[in-house]
Legacy VTK file of the C-alpha trace (Angstrom):
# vtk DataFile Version 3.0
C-alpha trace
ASCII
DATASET POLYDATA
POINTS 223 float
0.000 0.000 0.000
1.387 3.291 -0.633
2.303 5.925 1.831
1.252 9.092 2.558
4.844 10.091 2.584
5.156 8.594 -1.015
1.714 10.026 -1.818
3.459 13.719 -1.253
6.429 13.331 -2.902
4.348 11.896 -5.872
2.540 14.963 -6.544
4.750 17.685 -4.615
5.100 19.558 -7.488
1.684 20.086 -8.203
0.970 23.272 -6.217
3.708 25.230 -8.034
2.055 24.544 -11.705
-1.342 25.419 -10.040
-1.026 28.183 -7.401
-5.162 27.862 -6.085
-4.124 24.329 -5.452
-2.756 22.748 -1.993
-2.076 19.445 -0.528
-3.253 18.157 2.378
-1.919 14.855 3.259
-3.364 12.539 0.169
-5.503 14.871 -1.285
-4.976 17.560 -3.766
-7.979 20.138 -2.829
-8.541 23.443 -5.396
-9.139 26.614 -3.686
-10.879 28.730 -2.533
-12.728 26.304 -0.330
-16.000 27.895 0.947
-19.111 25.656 0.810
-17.880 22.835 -1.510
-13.960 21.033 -0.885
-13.026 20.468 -4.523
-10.424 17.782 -5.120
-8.390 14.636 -5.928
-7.760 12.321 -3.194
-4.772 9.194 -3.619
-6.423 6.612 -2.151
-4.485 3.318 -0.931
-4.228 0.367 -2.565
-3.456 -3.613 -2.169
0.383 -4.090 -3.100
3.584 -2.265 -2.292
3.378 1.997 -3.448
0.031 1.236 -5.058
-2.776 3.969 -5.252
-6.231 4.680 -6.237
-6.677 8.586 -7.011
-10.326 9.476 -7.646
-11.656 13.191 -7.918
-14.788 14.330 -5.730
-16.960 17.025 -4.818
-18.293 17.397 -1.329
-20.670 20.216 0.641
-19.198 20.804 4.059
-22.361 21.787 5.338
-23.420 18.115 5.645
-21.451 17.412 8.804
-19.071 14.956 8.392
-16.034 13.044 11.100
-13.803 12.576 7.861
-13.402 12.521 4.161
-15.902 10.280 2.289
-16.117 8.737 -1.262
-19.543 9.225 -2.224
-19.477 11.683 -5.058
-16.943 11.433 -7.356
-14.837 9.244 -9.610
-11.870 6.984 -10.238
-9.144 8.269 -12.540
-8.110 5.238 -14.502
-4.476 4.756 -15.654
-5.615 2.978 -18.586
-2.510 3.462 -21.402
0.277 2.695 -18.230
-1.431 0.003 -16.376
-2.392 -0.215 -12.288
-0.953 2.964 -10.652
2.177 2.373 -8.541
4.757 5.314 -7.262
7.152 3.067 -7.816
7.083 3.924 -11.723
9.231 6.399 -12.958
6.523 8.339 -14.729
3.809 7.937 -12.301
3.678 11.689 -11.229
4.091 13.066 -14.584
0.982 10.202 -15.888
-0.964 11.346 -12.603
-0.632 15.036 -13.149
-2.156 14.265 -16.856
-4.903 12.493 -16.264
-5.586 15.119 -13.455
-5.314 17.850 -15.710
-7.383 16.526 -18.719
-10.164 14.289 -16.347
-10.316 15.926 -13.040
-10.033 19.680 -13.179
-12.594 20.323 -15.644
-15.312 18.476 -13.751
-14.003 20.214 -10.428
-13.148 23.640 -11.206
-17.258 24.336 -12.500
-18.797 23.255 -9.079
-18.150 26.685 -6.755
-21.227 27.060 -4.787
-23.850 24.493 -3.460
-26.109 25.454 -6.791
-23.268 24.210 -8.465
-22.812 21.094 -6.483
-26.822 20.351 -7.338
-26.199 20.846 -11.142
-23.013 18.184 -10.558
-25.142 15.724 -8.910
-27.626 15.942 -12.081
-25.000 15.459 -14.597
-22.370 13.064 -12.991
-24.814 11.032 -10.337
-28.459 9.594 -9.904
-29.730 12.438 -7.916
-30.653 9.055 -5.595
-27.406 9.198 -4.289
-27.999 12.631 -2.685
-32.266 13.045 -2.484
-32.314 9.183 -0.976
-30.752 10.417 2.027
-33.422 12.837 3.563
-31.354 13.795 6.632
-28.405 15.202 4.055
-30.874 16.629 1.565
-32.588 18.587 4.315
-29.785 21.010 4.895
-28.870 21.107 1.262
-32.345 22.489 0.315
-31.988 24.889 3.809
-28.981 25.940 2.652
-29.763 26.969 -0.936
-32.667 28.533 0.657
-35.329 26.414 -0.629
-36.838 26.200 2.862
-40.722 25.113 1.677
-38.425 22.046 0.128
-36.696 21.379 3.585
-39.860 22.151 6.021
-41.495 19.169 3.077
-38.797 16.991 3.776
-38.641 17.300 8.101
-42.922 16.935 8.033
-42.842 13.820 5.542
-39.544 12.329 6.327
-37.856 13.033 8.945
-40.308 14.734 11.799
-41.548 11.012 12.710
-38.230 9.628 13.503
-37.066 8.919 16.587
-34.487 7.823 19.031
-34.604 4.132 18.141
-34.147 4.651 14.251
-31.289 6.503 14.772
-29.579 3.876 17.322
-30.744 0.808 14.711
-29.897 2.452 11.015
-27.251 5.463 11.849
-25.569 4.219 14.751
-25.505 8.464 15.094
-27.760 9.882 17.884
-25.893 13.546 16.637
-27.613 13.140 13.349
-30.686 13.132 15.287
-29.569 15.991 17.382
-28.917 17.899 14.598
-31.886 17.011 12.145
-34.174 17.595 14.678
-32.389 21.132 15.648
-33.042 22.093 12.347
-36.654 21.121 11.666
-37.577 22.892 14.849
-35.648 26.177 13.170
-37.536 25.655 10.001
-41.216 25.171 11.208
-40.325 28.616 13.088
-39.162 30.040 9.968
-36.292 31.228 12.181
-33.624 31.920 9.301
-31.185 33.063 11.708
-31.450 30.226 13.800
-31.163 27.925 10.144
-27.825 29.803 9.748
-26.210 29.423 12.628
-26.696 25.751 12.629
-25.411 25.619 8.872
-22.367 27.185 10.014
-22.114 25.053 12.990
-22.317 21.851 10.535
-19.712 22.947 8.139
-17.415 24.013 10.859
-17.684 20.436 11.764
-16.465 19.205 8.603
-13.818 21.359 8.236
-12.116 20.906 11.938
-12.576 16.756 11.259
-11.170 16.933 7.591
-8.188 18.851 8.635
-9.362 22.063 6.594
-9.512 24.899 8.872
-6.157 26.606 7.803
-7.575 26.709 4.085
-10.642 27.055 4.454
-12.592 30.419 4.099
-16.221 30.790 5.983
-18.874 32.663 3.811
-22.406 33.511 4.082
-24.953 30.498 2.775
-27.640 31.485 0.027
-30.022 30.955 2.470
-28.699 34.421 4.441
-28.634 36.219 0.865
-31.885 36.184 0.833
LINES 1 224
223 0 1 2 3 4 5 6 7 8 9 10 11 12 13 14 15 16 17 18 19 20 21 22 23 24 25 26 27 28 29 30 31 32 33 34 35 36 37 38 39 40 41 42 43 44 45 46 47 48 49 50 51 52 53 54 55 56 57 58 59 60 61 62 63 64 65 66 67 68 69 70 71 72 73 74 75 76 77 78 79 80 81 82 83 84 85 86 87 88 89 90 91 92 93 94 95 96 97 98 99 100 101 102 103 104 105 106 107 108 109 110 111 112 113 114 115 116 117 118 119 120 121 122 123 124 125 126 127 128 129 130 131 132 133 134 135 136 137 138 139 140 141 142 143 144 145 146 147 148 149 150 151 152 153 154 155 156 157 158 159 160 161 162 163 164 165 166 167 168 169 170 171 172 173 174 175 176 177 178 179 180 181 182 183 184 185 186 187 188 189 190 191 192 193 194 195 196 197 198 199 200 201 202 203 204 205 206 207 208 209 210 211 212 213 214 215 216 217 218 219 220 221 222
């Protein structure tokens, strides 16, 4: 498996040919980094300085304790065979198939509007709408908040302490969903904020991204 010492050295030089680019640890993140982390991520692999990059899109505001998978893709190494950083042109391959299959899905997806559009083009929106706690603060967050006051009454109001042990394993997801619904059928949009930015601070101190990351005002305060 490769490490994240190898990882770096791999793809050190990738910052200086792309100044609103940084590493942190395996990933390769495009700034500025407000509502949406942008980026590649060199996964491990089986087998001695083997990797798996794959490029993803994520909205902090769904609160996370680390970096998941969920929407993005592989970048296949399909002319030079299984990726290794043990071959002598596996940064300068890497760095290609970045450029020409990564960046130009990334680079378009700067706000959470943009991050919807993504999910329509690259994913079954199932992968995003099946997940009614998550969806809820998207739709709060974009300000749709008849969309998210739909989604607590039908979906999520109902639930209780024993779903959350039995399908989550989370009780804070309950904490939080339920936080938020109560916000919503008081049409507090102050109260909606403030939780928003307490969820995306959340991601950002448990992904490691608080040094490059930049808060900003949600749709939903634009309003």
């Amino acid at each position: 498996m490769s490490t994240t010492a190898a990882v770096k050295r791999l793809i050190k030089s990738f910052p200086l040919k792309h100044p609103d680019m940084v590493i942190q640890g395996r990933m390769i993140a495009l700034r500025p980094i407000h509502h949406v982390l942008r980026f590649v991520y060199i996964d491990g692999s089986s087998g001695k300085g083997s990797f798996k990059p794959r490029w993803l899109v994520l909205p902090l505001c769904i609160p996370a304790r680390d970096i998941y998978m969920q929407y993005g893709f592989y970048l296949w190494n399909h002319a030079h065979g299984p990726w290794n950083t043990d071959k002598p042109d596996a940064r300068e391959v890497l760095l290609d198939e970045i450029e020409r299959n990564a960046l130009p899905k990334i680079y378009p997806v700067q706000s959470l509007h943009d991050f919807m559009t993504f999910m329509s083009t690259y994913h079954d929106r199932e992968l995003l709408c099946g997940f009614p706690h998550k969806m809820i603060i998207i739709e709060a967050a974009l300000g749709n908040l008849d969309a998210a006051r739909d989604i607590w009454t039908t979906k999520l109001s109902h639930l209780i302490e024993a779903h959350y042990r039995r399908f989550d394993d989370n009780l804070e997801t309950m904490r939080r969903t339920h936080a938020l619904g109560a916000c919503l059928m008081k049409d507090d949009r102050a109260g909606i904020a403030e939780l928003l930015h307490e969820f995306e601070a959340f991601s950002v101190k448990n992904m490691k991204l608080e040094k490059i990351w930049q808060r900003t005002p949600f749709p939903l305060e634009a309003l």
